[in-house]
C-alpha positions in Angstrom: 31.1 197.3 -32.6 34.1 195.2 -32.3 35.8 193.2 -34.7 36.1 189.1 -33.9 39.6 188.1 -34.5 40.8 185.6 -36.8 42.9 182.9 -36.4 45.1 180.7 -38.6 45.6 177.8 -36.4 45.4 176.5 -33.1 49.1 177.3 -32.8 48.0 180.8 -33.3 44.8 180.8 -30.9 46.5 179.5 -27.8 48.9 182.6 -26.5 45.1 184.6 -27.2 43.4 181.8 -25.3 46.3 182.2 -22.2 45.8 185.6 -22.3 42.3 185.5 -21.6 43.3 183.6 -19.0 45.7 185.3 -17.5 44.0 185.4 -13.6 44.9 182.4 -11.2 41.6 182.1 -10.0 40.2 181.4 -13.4 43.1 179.4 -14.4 41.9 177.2 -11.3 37.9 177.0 -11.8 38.9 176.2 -15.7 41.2 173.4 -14.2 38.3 172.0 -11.7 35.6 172.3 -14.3 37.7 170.3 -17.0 39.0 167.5 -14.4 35.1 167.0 -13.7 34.4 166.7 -17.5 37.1 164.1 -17.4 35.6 162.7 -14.7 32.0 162.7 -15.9 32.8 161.4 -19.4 35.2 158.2 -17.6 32.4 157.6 -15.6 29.7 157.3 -17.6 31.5 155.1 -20.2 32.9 153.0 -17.7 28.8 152.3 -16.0 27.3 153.1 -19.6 25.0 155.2 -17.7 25.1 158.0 -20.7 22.7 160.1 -18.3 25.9 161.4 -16.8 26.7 163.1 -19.6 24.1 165.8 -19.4 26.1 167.4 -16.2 29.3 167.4 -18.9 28.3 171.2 -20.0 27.0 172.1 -16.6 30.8 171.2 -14.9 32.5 172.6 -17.8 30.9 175.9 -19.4 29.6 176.6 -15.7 33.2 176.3 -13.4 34.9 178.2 -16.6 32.4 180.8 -16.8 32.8 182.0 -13.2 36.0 182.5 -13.8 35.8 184.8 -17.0 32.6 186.8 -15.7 33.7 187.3 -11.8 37.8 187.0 -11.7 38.9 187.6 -15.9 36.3 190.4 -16.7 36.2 189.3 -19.9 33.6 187.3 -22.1 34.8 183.0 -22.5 36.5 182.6 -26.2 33.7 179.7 -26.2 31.5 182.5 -28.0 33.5 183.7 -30.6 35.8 180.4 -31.3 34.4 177.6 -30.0 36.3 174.4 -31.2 39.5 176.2 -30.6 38.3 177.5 -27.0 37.4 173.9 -25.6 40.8 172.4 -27.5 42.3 175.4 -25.6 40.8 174.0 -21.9 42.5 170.5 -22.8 46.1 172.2 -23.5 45.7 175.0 -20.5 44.7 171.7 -18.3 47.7 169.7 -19.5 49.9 172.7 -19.4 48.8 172.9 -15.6 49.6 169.4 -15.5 52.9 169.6 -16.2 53.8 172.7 -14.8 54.3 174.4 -17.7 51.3 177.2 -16.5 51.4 178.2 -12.8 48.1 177.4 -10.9 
């Protein structure tokens, strides 16, 4: 049985977080799955049709978790550390952004 890790911070958690993310592929689906969270979220404020917000999980767990079970091999930090792993997608997907992570 493995032991869940522990972390301090945030500051901590990331490198962790970029290391479970260390395949391109993933890095991408996580980026497509966030941007349509983004997108969702704008939208649905914008037309205050809160409906829209149902597909929020579906776009973001499901793009992200293609790319941990079929390119990472590994299980999504979501489980283990959940408010750190979705402030973890924000950072990786401003990171991308600014080209401070490779796509």
């Amino acid at each position: 049985m493995s032991k869940t890790r522990d972390f301090a911070s945030f500051a901590e958690f990331y490198p962790y977080y970029l290391a479970e993310h260390s395949n391109s592929t993933s890095r991408r689906l996580h980026f497509v799955g966030t941007s349509l969270v983004i997108a969702f979220v704008t939208y649905a404020v914008a037309t205050l049709n809160f409906w829209l917000l149902l597909a929020v999980p579906i776009a973001g767990y499901g793009f992200a978790w293609v790319g941990h079970f079929f390119f990472e091999h590994n299980r999504p930090a979501t489980f283990k550390h959940p408010l750190y792993s979705l402030m973890g997608d924000f950072v990786m997907f401003r990171d991308l952004i600014t080209g401070k992570l490779a796509f």
